[in-house]
C-alpha positions as protocol buffer text, in pm:
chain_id: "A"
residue {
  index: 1
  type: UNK
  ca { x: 13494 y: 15516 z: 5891 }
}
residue {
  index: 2
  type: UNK
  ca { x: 13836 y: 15571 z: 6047 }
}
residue {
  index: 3
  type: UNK
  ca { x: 14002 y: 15634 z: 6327 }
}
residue {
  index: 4
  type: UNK
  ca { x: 14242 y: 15455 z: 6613 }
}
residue {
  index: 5
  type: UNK
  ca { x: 13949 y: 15185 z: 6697 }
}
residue {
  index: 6
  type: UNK
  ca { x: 14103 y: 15125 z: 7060 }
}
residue {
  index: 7
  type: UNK
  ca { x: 13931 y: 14996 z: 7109 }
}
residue {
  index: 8
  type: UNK
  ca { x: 13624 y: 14962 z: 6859 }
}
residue {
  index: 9
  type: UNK
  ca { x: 13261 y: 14956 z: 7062 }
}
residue {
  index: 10
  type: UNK
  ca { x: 12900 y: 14936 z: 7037 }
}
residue {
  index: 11
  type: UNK
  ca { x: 12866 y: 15351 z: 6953 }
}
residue {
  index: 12
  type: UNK
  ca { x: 13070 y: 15298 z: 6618 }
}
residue {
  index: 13
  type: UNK
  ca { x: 12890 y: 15038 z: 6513 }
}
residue {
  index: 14
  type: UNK
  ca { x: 12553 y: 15162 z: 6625 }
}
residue {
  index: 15
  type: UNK
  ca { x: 12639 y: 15487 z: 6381 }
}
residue {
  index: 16
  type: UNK
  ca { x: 12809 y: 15280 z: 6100 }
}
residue {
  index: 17
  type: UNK
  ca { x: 12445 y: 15089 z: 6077 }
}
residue {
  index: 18
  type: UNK
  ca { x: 12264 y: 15419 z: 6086 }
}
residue {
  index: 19
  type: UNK
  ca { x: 12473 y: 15546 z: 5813 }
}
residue {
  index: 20
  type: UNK
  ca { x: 12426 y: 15255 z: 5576 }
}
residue {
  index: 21
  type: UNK
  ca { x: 12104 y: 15288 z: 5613 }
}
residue {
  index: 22
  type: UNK
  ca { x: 12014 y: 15646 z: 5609 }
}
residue {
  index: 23
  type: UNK
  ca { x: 12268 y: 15722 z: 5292 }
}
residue {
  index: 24
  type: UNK
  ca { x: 12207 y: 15393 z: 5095 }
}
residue {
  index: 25
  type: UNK
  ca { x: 12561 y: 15271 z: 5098 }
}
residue {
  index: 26
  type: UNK
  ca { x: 12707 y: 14970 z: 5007 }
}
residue {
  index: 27
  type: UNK
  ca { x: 12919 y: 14902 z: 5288 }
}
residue {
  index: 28
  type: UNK
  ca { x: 13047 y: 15057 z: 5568 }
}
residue {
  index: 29
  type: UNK
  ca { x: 13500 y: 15034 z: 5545 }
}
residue {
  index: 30
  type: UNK
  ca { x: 13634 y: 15037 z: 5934 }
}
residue {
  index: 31
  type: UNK
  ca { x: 13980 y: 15151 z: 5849 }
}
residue {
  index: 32
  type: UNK
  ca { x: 14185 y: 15131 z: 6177 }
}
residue {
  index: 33
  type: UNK
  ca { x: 14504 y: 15414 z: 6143 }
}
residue {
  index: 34
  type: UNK
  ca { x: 14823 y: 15314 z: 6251 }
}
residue {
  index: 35
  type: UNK
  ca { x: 14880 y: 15669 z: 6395 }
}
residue {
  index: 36
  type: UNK
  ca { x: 14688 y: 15952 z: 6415 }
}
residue {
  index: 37
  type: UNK
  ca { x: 14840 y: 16274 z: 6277 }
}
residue {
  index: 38
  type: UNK
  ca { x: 14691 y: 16467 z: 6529 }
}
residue {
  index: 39
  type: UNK
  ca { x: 14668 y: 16242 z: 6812 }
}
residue {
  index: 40
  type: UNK
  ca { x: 14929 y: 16007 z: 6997 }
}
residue {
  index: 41
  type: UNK
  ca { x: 14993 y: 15651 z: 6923 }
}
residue {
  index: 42
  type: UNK
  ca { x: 14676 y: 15410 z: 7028 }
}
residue {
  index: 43
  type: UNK
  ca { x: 14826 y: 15220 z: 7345 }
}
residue {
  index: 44
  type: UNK
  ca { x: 14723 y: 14894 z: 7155 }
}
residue {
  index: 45
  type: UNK
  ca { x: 14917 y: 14730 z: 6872 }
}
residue {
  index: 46
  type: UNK
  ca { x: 14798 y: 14761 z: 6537 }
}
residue {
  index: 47
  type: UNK
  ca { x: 14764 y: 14368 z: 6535 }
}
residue {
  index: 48
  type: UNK
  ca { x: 14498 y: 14391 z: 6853 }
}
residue {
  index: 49
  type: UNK
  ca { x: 14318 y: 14695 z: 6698 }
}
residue {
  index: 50
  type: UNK
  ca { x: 14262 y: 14471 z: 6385 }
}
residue {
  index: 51
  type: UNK
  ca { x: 14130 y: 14135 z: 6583 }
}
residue {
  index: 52
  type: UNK
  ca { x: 13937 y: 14340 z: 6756 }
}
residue {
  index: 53
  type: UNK
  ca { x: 13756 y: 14493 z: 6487 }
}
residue {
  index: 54
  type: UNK
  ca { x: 13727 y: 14134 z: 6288 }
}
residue {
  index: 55
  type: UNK
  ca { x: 13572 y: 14016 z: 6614 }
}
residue {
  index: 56
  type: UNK
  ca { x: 13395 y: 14338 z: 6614 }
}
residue {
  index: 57
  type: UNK
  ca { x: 13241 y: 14316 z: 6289 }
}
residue {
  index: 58
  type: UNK
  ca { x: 13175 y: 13935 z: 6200 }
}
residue {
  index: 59
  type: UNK
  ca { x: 12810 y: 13949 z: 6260 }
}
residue {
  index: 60
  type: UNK
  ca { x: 12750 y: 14270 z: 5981 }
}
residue {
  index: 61
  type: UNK
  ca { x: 12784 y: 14139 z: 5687 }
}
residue {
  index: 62
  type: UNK
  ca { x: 12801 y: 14539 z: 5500 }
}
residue {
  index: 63
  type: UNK
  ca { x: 13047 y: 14614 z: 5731 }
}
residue {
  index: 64
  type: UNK
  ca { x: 13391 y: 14546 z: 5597 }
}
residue {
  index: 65
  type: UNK
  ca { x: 13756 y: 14609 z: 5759 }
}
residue {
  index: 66
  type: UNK
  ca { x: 14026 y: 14764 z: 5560 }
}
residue {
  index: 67
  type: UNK
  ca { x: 14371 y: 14795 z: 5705 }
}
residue {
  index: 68
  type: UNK
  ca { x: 14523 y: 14962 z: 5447 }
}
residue {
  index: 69
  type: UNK
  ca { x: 14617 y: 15220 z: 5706 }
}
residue {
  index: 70
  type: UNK
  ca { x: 14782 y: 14997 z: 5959 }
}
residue {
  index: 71
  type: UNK
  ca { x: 14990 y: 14830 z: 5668 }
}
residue {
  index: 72
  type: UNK
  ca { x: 15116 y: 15170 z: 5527 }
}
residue {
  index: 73
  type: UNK
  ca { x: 15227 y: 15244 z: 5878 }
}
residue {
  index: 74
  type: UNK
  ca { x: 15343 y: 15586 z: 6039 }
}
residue {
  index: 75
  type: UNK
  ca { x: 15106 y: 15871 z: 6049 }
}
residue {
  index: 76
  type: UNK
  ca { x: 14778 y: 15834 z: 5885 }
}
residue {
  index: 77
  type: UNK
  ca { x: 14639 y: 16099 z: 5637 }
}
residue {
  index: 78
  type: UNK
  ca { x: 14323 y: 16104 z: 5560 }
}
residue {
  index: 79
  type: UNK
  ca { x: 14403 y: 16252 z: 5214 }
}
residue {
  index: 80
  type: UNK
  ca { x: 14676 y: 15978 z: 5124 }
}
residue {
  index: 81
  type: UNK
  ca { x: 14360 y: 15698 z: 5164 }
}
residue {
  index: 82
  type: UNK
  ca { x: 14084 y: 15926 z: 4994 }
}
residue {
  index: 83
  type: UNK
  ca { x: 14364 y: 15953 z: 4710 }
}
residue {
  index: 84
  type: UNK
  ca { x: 14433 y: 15552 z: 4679 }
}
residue {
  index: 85
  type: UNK
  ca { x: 14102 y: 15432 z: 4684 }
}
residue {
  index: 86
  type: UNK
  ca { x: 13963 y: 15684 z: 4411 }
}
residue {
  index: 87
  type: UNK
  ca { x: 14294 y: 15524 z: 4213 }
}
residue {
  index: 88
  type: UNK
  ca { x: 14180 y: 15158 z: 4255 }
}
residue {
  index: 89
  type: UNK
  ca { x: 13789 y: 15282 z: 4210 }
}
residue {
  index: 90
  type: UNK
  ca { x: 13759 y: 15634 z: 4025 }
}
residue {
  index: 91
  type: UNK
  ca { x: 13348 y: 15515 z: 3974 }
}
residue {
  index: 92
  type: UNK
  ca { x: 13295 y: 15512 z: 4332 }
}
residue {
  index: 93
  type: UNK
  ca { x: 13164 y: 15785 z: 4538 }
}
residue {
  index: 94
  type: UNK
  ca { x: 13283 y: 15729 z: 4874 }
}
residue {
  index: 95
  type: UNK
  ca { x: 13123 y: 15854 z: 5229 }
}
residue {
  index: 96
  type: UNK
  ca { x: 13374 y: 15944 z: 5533 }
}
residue {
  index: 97
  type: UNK
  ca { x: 13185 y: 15914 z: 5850 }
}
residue {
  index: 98
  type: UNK
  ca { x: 13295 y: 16172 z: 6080 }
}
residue {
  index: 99
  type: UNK
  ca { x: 13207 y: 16259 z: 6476 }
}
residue {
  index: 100
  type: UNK
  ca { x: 13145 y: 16660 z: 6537 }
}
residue {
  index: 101
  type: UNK
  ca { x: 13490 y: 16585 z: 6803 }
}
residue {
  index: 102
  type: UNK
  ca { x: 13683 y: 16489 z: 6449 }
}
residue {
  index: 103
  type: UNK
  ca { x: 13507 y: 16824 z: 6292 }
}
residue {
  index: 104
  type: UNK
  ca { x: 13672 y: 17047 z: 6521 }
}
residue {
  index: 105
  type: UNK
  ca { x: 13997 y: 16952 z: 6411 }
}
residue {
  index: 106
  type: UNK
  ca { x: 13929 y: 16908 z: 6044 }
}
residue {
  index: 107
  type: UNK
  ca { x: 14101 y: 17238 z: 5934 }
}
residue {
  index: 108
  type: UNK
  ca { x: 14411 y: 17092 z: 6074 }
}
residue {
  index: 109
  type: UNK
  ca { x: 14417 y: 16777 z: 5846 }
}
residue {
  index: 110
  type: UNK
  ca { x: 14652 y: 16759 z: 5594 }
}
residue {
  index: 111
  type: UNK
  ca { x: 14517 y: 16893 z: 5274 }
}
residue {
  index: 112
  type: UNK
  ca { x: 14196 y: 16910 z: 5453 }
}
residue {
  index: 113
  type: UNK
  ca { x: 14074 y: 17204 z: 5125 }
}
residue {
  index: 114
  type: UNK
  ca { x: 14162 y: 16915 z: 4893 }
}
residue {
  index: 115
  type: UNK
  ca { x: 13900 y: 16657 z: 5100 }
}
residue {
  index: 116
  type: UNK
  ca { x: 13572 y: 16801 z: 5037 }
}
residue {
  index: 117
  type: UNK
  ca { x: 13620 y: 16725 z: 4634 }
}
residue {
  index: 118
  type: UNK
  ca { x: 13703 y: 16369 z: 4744 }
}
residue {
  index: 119
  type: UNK
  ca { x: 13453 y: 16220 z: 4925 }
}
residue {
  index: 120
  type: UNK
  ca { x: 13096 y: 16332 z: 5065 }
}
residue {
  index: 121
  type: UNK
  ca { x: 13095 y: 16371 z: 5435 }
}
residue {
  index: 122
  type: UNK
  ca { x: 12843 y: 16220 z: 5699 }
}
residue {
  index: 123
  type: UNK
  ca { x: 12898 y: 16464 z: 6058 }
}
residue {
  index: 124
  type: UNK
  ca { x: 12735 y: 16290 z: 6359 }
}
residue {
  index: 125
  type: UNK
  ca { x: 12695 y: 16461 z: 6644 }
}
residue {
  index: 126
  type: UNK
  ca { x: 12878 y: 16353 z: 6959 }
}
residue {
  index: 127
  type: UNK
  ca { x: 12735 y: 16430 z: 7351 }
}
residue {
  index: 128
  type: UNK
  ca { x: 12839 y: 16813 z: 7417 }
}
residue {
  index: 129
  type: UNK
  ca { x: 12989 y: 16903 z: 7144 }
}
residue {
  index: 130
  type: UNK
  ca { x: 12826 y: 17199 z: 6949 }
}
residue {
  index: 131
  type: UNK
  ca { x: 12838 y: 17228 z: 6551 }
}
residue {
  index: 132
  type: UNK
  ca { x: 12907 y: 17598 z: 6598 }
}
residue {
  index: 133
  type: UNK
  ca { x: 13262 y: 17488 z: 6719 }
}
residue {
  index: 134
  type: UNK
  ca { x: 13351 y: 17337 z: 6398 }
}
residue {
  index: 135
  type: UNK
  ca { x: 13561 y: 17594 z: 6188 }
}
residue {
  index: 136
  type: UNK
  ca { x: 13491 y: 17651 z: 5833 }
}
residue {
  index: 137
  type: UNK
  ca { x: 13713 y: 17497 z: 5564 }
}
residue {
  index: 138
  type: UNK
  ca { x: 13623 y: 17637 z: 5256 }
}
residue {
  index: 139
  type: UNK
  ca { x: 13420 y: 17353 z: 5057 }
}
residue {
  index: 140
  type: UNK
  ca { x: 13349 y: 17146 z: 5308 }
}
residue {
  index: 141
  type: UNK
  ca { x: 12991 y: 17035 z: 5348 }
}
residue {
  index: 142
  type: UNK
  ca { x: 12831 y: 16737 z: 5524 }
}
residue {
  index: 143
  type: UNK
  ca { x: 12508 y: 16542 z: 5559 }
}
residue {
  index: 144
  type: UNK
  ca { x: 12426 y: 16524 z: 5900 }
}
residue {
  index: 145
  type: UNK
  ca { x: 12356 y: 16169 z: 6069 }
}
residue {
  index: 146
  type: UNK
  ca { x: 12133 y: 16161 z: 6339 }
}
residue {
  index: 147
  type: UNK
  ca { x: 12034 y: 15913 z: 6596 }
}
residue {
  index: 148
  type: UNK
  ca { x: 12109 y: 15651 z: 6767 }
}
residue {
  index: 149
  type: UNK
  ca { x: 12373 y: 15856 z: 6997 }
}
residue {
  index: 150
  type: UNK
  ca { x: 12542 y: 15575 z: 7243 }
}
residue {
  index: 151
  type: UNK
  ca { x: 12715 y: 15775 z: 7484 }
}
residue {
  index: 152
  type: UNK
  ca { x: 13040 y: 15582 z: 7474 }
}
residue {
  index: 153
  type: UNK
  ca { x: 13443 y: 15671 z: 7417 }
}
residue {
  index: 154
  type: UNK
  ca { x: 13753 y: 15446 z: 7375 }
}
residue {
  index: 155
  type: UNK
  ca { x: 13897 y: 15605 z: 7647 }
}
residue {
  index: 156
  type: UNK
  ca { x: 13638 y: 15504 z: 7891 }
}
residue {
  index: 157
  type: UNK
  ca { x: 13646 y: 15184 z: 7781 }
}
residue {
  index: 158
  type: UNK
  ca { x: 14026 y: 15183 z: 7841 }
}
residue {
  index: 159
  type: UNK
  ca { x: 14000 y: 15349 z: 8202 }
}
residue {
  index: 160
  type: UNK
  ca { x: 13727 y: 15102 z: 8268 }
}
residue {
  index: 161
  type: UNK
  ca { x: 13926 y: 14792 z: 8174 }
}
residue {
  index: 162
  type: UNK
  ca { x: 14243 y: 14940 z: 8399 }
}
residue {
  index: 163
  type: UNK
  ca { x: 13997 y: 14959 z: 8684 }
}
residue {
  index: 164
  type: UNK
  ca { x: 13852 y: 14645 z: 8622 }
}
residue {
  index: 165
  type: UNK
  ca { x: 13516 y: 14787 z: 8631 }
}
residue {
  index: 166
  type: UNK
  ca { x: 13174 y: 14608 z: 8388 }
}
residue {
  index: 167
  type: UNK
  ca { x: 13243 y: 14719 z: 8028 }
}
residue {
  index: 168
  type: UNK
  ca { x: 12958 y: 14500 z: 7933 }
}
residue {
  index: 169
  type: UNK
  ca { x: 12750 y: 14628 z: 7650 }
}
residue {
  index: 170
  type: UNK
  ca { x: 13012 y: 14873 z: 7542 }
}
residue {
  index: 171
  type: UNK
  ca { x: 13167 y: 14630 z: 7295 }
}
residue {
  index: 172
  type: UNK
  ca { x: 13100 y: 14297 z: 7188 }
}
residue {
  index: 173
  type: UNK
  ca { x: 13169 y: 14033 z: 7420 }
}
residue {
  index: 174
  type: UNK
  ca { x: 13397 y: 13836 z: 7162 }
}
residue {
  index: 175
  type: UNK
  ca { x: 13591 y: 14146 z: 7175 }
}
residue {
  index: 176
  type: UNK
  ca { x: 13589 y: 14197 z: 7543 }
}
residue {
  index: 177
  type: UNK
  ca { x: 13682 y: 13835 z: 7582 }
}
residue {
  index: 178
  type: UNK
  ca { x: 14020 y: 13886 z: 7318 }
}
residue {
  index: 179
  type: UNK
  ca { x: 14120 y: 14226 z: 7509 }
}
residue {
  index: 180
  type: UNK
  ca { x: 14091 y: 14030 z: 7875 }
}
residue {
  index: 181
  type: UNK
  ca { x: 14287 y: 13758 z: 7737 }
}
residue {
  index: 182
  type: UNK
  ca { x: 14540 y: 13949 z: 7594 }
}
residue {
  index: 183
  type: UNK
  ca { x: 14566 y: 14187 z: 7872 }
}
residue {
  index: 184
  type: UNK
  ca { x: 14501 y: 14498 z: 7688 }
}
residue {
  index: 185
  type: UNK
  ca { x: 14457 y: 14854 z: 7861 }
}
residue {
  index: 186
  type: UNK
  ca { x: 14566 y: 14738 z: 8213 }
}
């Protein structure tokens, strides 16, 4: 599962335990990026990003954080990962979890036709978003994941801690304790 993780919250972890669950894995990889190719840099440093997620993650023990990504630096290809971990495990079949929102983009990813023959794909819905909106990419097939659907976003999170309003629930309160402390998204 990757992405910027900025910060990480209840809805990712809500659909990394559905996944493990409904597709048998063996673990679920968070694997923050250090910058989106398509996005902009993630207001928090890489080094926050990364506490979070331990903080995150210390109660799910099949729930593992790989920062790979962060370490590499620059922008993050999806491809480039896909391509090092089938080099370090060529037995493994690996899973990329992916929100319809990341689907709409995915025939802008670099190499994106190459992707499909290097991992199976898991597409979970996301609140108004429409599977008809995703364009075709030749090859390209996922499992869908449904349920549990926790209506939450980073960036909400973010405006919420700027206007000091409850984020309570949204992430773990380790978490929301480390972000307070270190004055993150104000």
């Amino acid at each position: 599962m990757g992405g910027s993780f900025d910060p990480v919250h209840e809805g990712h972890i809500a659909l990394a335990q559905a996944a493990l669950e409904t597709f048998s894995l063996d673990e679920v990889r968070f694997m923050p990026c250090a910058q989106q190719a398509l996005k902009e840099h993630a207001p928090a440093a890489a080094k926050d990003r990364c506490a979070m997620l331990r903080l995150a993650l210390a109660n799910h023990p099949q729930f593992t954080l790989d920062c790979r990504e962060i370490y590499r630096g620059g922008k993050t290809y999806t491809y480039d990962t896909l391509m090092a971990l089938r080099a370090e495990e060529p037995e493994a079949t690996f899973w990329f979890i992916i929100g319809m929102d990341s689907a709409q983009s995915f025939s802008k990813w670099y190499r994106a036709e190459a992707l499909p023959g290097l991992c199976e794909f898991i597409l979970f819905d996301r609140p108004g978003i429409s599977e008809s909106t995703v364009p075709a990419v030749p090859g390209f097939k996922a499992h869908r994941l449904t349920g549990p659907l926790l209506d939450i976003s980073s960036s909400d999170i973010r405006a919420a801690v700027a206007e000091k309003r409850l984020i309570r629930y949204a992430i773990c309160d380790l978490e929301e304790r480390y972000l307070r402390d270190h004055n993150l998204y104000l």
